[in-house]
MARFIDO-942582 format. One record per residue (C-alpha): residue number from 1; x, y, z. Coordinates in nm, 3 decimals. Layout:
! MARFIDO-942582
NUM | X | Y | Z
...
END
This chain:
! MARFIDO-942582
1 | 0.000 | 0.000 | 0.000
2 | 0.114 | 0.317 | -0.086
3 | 0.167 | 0.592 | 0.213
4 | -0.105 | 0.788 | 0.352
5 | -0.035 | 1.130 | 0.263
6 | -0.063 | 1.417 | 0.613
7 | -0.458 | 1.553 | 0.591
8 | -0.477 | 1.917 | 0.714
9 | -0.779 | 2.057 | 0.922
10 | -0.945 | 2.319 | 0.852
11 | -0.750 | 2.661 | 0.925
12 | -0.423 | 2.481 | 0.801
13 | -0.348 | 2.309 | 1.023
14 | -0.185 | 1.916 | 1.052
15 | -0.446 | 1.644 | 1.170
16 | -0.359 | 1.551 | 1.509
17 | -0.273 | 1.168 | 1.410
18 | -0.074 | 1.264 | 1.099
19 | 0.111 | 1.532 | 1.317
20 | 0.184 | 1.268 | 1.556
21 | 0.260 | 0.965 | 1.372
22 | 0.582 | 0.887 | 1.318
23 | 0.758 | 0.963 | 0.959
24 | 0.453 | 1.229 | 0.871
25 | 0.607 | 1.615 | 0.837
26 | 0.862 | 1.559 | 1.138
27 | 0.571 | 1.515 | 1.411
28 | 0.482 | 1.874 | 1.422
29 | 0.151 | 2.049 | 1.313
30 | 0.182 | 2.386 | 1.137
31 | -0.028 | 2.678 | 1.098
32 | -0.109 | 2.942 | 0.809
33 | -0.128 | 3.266 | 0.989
34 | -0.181 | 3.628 | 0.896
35 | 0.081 | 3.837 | 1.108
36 | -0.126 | 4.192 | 1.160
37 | 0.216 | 4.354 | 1.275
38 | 0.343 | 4.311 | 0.899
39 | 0.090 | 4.504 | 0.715
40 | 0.309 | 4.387 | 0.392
41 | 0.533 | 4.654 | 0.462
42 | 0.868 | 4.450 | 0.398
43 | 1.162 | 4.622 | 0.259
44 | 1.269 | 4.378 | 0.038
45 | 0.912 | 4.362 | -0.131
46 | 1.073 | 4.642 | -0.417
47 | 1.386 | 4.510 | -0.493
48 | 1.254 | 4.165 | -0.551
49 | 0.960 | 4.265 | -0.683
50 | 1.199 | 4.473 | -0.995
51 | 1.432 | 4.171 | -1.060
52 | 1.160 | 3.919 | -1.058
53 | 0.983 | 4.180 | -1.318
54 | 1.306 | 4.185 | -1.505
55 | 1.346 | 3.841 | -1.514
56 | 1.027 | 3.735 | -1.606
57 | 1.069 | 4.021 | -1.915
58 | 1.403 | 3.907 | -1.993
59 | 1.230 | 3.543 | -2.102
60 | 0.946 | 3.726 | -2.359
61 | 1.312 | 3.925 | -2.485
62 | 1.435 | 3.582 | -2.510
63 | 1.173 | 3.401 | -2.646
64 | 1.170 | 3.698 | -2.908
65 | 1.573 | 3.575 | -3.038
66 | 1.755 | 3.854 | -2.832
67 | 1.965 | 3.883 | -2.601
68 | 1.785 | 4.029 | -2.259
69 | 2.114 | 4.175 | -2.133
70 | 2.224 | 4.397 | -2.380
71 | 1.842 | 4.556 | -2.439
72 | 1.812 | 4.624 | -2.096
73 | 2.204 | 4.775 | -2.118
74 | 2.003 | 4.956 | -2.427
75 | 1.763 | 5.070 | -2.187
76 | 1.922 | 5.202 | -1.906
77 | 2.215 | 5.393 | -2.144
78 | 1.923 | 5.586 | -2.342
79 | 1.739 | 5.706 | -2.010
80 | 2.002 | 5.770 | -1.802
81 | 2.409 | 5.768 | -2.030
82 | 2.322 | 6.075 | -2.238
83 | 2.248 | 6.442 | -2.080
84 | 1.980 | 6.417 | -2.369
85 | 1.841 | 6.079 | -2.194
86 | 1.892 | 6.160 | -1.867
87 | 1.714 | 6.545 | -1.908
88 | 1.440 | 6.359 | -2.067
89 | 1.401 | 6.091 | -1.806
90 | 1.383 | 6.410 | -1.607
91 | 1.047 | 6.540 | -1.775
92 | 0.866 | 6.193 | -1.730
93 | 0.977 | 6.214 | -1.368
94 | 0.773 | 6.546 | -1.342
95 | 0.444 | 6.430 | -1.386
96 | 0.508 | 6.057 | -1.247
97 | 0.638 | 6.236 | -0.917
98 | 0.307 | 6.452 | -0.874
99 | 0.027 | 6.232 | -0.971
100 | 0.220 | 5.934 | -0.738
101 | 0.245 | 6.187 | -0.464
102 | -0.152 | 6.281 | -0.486
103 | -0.185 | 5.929 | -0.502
104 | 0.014 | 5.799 | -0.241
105 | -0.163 | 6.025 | 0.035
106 | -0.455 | 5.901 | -0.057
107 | -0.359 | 5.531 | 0.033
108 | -0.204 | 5.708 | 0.332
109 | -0.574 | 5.634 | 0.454
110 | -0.700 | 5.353 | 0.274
111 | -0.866 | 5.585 | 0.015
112 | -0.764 | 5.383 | -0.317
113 | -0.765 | 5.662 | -0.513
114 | -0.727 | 5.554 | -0.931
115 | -0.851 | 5.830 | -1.116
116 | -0.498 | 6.028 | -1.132
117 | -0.544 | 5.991 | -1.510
118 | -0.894 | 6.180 | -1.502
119 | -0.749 | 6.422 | -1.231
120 | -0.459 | 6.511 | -1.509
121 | -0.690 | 6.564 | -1.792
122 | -0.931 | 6.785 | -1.564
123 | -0.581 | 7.002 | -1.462
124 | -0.455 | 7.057 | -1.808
125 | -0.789 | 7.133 | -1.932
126 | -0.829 | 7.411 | -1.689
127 | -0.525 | 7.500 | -1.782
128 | -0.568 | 7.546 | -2.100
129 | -0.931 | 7.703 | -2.048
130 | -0.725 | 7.998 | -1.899
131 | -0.466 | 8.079 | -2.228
132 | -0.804 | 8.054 | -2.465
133 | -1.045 | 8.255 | -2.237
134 | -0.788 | 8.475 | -2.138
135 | -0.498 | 8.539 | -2.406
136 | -0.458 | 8.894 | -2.315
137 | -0.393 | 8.799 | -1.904
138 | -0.043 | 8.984 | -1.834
139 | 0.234 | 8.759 | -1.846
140 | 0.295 | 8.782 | -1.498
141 | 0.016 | 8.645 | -1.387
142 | -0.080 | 8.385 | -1.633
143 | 0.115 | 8.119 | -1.522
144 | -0.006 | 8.158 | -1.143
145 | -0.358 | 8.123 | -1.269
146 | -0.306 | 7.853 | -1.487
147 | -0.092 | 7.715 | -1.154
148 | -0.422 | 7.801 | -0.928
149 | -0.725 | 7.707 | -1.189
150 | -0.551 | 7.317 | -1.237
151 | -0.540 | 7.277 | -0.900
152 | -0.906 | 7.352 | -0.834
153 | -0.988 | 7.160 | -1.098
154 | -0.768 | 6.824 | -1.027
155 | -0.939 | 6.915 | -0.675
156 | -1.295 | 6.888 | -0.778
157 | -1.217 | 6.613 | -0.980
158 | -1.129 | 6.402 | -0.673
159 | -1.386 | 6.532 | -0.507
160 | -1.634 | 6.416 | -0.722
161 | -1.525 | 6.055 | -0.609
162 | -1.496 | 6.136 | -0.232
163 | -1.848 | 6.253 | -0.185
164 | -2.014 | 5.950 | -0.263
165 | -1.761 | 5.749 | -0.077
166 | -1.834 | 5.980 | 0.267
167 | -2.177 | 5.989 | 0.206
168 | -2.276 | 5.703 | 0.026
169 | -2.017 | 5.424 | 0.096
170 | -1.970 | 5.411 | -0.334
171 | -1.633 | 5.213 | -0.377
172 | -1.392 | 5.447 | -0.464
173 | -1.243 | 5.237 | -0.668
174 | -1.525 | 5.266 | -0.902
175 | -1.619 | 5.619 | -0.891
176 | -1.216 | 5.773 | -0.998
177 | -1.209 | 5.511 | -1.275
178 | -1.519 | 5.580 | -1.457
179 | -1.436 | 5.957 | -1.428
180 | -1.095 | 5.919 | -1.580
181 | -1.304 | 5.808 | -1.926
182 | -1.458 | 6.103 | -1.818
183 | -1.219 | 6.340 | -1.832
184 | -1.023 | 6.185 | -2.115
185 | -1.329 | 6.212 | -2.343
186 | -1.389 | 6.530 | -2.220
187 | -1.087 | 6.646 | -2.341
188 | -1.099 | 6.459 | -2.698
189 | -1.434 | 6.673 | -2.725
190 | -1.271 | 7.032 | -2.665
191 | -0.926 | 6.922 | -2.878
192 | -1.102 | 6.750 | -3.179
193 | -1.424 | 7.040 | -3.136
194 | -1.433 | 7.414 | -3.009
195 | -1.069 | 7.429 | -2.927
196 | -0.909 | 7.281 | -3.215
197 | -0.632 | 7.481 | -3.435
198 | -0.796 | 7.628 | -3.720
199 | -0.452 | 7.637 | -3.895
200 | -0.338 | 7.306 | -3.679
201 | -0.318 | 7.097 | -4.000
202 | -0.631 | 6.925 | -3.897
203 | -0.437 | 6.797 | -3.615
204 | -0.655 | 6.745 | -3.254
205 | -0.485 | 7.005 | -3.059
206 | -0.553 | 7.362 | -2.917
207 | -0.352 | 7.695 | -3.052
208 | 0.051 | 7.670 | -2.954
209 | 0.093 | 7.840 | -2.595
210 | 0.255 | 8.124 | -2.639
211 | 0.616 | 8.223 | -2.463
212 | 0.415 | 8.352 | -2.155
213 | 0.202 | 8.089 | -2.149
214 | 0.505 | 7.808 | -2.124
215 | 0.697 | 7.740 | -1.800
216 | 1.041 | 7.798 | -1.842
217 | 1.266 | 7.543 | -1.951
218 | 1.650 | 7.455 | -1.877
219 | 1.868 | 7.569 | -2.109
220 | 1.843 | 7.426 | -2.457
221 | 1.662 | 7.107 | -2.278
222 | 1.223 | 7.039 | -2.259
223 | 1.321 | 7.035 | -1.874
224 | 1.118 | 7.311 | -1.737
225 | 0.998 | 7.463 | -1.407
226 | 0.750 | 7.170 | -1.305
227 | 1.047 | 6.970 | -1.154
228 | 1.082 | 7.256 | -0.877
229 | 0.690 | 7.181 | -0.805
230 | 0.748 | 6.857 | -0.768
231 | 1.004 | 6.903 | -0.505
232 | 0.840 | 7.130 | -0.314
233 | 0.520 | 6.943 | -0.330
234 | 0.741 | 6.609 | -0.214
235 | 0.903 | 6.793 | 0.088
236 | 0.597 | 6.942 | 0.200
237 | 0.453 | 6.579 | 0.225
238 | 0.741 | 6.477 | 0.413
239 | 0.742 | 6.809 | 0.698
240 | 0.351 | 6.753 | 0.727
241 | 0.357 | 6.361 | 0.724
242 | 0.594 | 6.344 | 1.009
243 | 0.542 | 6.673 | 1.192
244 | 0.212 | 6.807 | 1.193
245 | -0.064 | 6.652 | 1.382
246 | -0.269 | 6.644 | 1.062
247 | -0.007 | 6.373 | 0.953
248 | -0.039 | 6.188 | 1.257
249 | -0.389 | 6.194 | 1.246
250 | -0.355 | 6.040 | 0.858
251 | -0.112 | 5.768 | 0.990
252 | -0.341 | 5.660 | 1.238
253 | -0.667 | 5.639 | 0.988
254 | -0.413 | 5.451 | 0.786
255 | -0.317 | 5.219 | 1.072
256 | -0.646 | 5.161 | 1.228
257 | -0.936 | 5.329 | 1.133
258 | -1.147 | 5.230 | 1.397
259 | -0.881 | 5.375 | 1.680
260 | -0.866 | 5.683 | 1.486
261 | -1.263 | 5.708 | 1.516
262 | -1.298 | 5.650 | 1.848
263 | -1.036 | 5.903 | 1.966
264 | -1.265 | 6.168 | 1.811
265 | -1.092 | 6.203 | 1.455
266 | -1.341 | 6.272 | 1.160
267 | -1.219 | 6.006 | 0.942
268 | -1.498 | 6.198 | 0.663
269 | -1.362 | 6.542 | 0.689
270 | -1.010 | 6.395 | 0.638
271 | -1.134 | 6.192 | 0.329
272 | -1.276 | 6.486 | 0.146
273 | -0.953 | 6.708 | 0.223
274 | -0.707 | 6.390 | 0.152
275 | -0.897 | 6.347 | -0.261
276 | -0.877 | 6.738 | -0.280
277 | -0.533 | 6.694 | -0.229
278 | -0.499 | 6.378 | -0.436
279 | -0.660 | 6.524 | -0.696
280 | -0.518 | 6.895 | -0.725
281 | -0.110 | 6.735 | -0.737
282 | -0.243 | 6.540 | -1.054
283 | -0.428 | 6.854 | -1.161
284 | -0.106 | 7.051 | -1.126
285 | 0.089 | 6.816 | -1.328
286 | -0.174 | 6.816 | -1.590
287 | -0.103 | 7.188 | -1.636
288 | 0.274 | 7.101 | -1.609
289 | 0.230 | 6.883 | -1.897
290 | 0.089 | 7.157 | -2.150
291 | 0.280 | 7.407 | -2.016
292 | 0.632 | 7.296 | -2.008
293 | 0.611 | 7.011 | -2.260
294 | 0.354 | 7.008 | -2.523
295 | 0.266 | 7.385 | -2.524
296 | -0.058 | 7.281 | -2.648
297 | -0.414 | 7.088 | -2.534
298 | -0.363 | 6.798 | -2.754
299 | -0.513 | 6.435 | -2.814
300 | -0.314 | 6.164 | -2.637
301 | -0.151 | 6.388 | -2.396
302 | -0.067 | 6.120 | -2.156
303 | 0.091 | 5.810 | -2.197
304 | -0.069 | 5.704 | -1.913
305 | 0.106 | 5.880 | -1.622
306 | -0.158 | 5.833 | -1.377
307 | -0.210 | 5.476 | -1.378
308 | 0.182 | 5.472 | -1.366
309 | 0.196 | 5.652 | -1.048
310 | 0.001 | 5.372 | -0.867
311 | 0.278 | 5.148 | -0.891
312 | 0.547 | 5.463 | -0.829
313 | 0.342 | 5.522 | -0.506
314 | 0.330 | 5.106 | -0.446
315 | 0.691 | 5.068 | -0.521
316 | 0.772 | 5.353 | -0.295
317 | 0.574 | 5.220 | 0.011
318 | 0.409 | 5.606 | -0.021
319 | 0.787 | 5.713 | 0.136
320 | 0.833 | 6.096 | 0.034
321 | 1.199 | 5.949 | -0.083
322 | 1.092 | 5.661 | -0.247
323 | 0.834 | 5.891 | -0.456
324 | 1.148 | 6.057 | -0.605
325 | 1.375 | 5.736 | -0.625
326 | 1.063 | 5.537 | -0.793
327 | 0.935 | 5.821 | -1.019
328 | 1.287 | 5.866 | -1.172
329 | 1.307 | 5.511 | -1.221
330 | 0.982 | 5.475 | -1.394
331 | 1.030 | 5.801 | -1.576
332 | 1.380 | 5.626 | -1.703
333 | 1.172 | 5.311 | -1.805
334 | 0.932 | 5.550 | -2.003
335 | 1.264 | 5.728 | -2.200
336 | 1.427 | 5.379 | -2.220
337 | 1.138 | 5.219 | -2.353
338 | 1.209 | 5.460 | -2.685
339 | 1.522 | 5.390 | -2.704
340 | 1.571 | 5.041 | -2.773
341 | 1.293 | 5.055 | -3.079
342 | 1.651 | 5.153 | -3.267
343 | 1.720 | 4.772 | -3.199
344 | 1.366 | 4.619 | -3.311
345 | 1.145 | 4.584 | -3.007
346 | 0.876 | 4.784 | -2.926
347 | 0.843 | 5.056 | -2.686
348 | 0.544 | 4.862 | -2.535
349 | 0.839 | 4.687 | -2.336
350 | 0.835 | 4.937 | -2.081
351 | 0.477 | 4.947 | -2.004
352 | 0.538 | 4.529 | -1.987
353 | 0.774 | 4.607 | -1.696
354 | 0.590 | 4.811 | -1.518
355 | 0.260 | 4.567 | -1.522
356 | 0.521 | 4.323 | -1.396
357 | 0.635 | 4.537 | -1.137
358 | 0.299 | 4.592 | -1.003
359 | 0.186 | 4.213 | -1.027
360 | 0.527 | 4.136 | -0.800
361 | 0.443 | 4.404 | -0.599
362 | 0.074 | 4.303 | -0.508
363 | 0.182 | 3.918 | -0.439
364 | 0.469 | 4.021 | -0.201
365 | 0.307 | 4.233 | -0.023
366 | -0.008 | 4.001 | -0.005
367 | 0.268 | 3.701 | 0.075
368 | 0.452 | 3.951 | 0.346
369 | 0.096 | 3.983 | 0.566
370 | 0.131 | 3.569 | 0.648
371 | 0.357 | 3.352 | 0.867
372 | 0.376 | 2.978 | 0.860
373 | 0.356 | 2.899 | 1.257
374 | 0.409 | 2.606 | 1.417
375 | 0.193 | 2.452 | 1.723
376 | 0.341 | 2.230 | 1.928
END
């Protein structure tokens, strides 16, 4: 007769008479447990969670008849071995750093906020709105307003999902992603309708900004002024995070909700404020977008920055340094991606990393929250 394999219990654990009987599982019973002191918050989630993403890419590079080592050498020399690569790995970092940042205080308090994307669209549009409705504004106060008017709108915008999450208990989840196909189709209306070029070659885009319109930019390079409000915006985070009591009153929603509630925080008010927030940083980079980069309202403005920042913010563990470290990173992926189409693959690589990424990211972090324990 062949030998009786160990039956668990339910829970996980070893039946008492295979734990017990000699020659089954060394005589001990063991236990699937979730640890609550993890909350998946392992350093070593990231790093693994990138080299099991590049691994698992380098076998579809493989399986393609190249060589996965010298594309990603490819890669990483075209974002980040050229002062051309490495300015323009620069500009993706703009926008990657301020939509992860509105994102990543949002999960500060369990608010899974996914509508960056939307939250962009609604900023640059506003944005934009202000060079069109106002083309004669002086030049020294155009760029504050078109500063001020994408913030209110990337505000409203997330506000729009955190009213019916206070008030009506509608999964957020829901709410920001319908209203990015919102926004985006809002903005293929004005570009392709009311505010398209006359003389734009029939191309979907608004009138060219004009020189007081545009942020200033470095030099001869597209880097322009957006990278100082990213910076600012990232150590502003970090004082208020750590040093205000507003911060510590977001840490402990995050930790424990329930705590938080009963020593007298308003969990709602702090919602509303947190997707204002959330939603004004992606606003702002919106307008950062148009006004530093494209100089224009034009179709296919992003390349998908917002749903990229969701795995800067996870890959950073929503750490005001790991924003920066991450965002660079992923902005370099982005510029890197271009650069190996010179060597026949597409640039869709990139965006195949960074669904990797997040994949890795979710299961370690999922894996992290258990222990196996054993009962004697």
């Amino acid at each position: 007769m062949s030998e009786q394999k160990p039956v668990l219990n339910k829970g996980g654990t070893l039946s008492a008479e295979a734990a017990h009987e000699p020659g089954k599982w060394n005589r001990r019973s063991y236990r699937i447990e979730m640890d609550s002191s993890k909350r998946g918050s392992a350093w070593w989630i990231p790093i693994v969670s990138v080299l099991l993403a590049l691994a698992v890419c380098g076998i579809f590079i493989a399986a393609n008849g190249m060589n996965p080592f010298p594309v990603y050498k490819k890669m990483f020399t075209g974002a980040f071995g050229t002062s051309y690569g490495l300015t323009e790995t620069l500009v993706k970092t703009i926008p990657l750093l301020l939509c992860g940042l509105g994102v990543a205080i949002a999960y500060r308090i369990s608010v899974w906020n996914i509508g960056a994307e939307g939250q962009f669209a609604a900023g640059a549009m506003a944005a934009t709105a202000v060079t069109i409705y106002f083309p004669n504004m002086p030049g020294i106060l155009i760029i504050p307003a078109m500063i001020v008017f994408s913030i209110v709108a990337g505000g409203i915008w997330g506000l729009l999902t955190a009213i019916p999450r206070t008030y009506f208990q509608v999964n957020e989840l829901v709410t920001s992603l319908m209203l990015n196909y919102v926004a985006l189709l809002a903005m293929d209306y004005f570009v392709f309708g009311p505010w398209k070029d006359p003389k734009g070659m029939n191309f979907p885009g608004t009138p060219m900004f004009t020189d007081a319109q545009s942020l200033p930019v470095l030099g001869d390079t597209r880097l322009h002024l957006g990278l100082l409000f990213g910076i600012i915006a990232i150590v502003l985070y970090g004082f208020f995070i750590k040093y205000t009591r507003w911060g510590y009153e977001l840490r402990l929603i995050g930790a424990n909700s329930e705590a938080a509630k009963n020593a007298g925080i308003r969990i709602s008010r702090h919602i509303l404020l947190v997707m204002i927030i959330s939603g004004g940083l992606a606003g702002l980079a919106g307008m950062a977008e148009v006004s530093g980069v494209t100089h224009r309202l034009m179709y296919g403005l992003s390349p998908g920055y917002g749903y990229t920042a969701i795995i800067v913010a996870w890959l950073a563990k929503l750490h005001p340094i790991g924003l920066v470290v991450s965002s660079f990173l992923f902005g370099g992926l982005i510029v890197g991606g271009y650069s190996v189409q010179t060597i026949g693959l597409p640039s869709s690589i990139s965006e195949m990393l960074q669904g990797a990424i997040l994949f890795f990211l979710i299961a370690g972090g999922t894996i992290s929250k258990f222990r196996l324990r054993r009962i004697r």
